[in-house]
N, C-alpha and C positions, 0 to 999 in steps of 0.2 A: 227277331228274325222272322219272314215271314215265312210261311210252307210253300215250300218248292217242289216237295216232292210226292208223288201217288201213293209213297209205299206206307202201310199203315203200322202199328204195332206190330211187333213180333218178339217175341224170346231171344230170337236168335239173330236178330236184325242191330246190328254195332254202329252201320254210318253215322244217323243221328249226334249219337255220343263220341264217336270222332271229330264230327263237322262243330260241332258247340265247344270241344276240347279247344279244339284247332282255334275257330273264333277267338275263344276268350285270351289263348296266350298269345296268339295276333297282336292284339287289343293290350295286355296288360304283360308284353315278354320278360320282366321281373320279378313278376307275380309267384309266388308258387302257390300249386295248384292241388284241392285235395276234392278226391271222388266218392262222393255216401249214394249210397243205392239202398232203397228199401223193396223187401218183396220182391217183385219180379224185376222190379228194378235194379235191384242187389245182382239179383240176375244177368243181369242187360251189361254192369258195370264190372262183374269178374269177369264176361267173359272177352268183352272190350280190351283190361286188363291182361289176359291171358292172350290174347292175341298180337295183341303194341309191345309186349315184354317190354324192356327195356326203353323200346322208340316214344313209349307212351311219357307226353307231358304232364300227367300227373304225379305228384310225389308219392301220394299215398290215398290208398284205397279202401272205405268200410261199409262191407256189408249187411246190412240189419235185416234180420226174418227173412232169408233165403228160403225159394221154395227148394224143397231138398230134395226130391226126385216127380219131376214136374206130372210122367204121366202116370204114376201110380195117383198120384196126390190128385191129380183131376180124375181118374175115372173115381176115387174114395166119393168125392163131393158130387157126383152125377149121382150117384146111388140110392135107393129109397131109404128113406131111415127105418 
């Protein structure tokens, strides 16, 4: 798929991961469909999940290394040692 769009990364940013959902059961509508997200990724793909509830064409969903509370965890790694 080429890029279409300006918007870049973001946490909180789900189109992408709709638009590729979407694509792919287009493409293969027998298919069933399973979502792994690593790190922020993991991120990206619960909250994807959380939001399609039910609507979402995925079966099932796993997240590996979740960042677990994003702004404590970034300001930890800005910090001097």
């Amino acid at each position: 798929m080429p890029l279409t769009s300006p918007q870049f990364y973001s946490a909180g940013h789900t189109d992408d991961i709709r638009v590729a959902v979407m694509h792919i059961a287009n493409r293969y509508p027998n298919a069933r469909l399973l979502g792994i997200g690593f790190s922020l990724g993991a991120n990206v793909l619960t909250r994807y999940l959380a939001e399609e509830g039910t609507q979402s064409r995925l079966a099932a969903g796993c997240a590996v290394a979740c960042v677990r509370m994003f702004d404590s965890d970034r300001q930890w790694l800005t910090q001097p040692s």
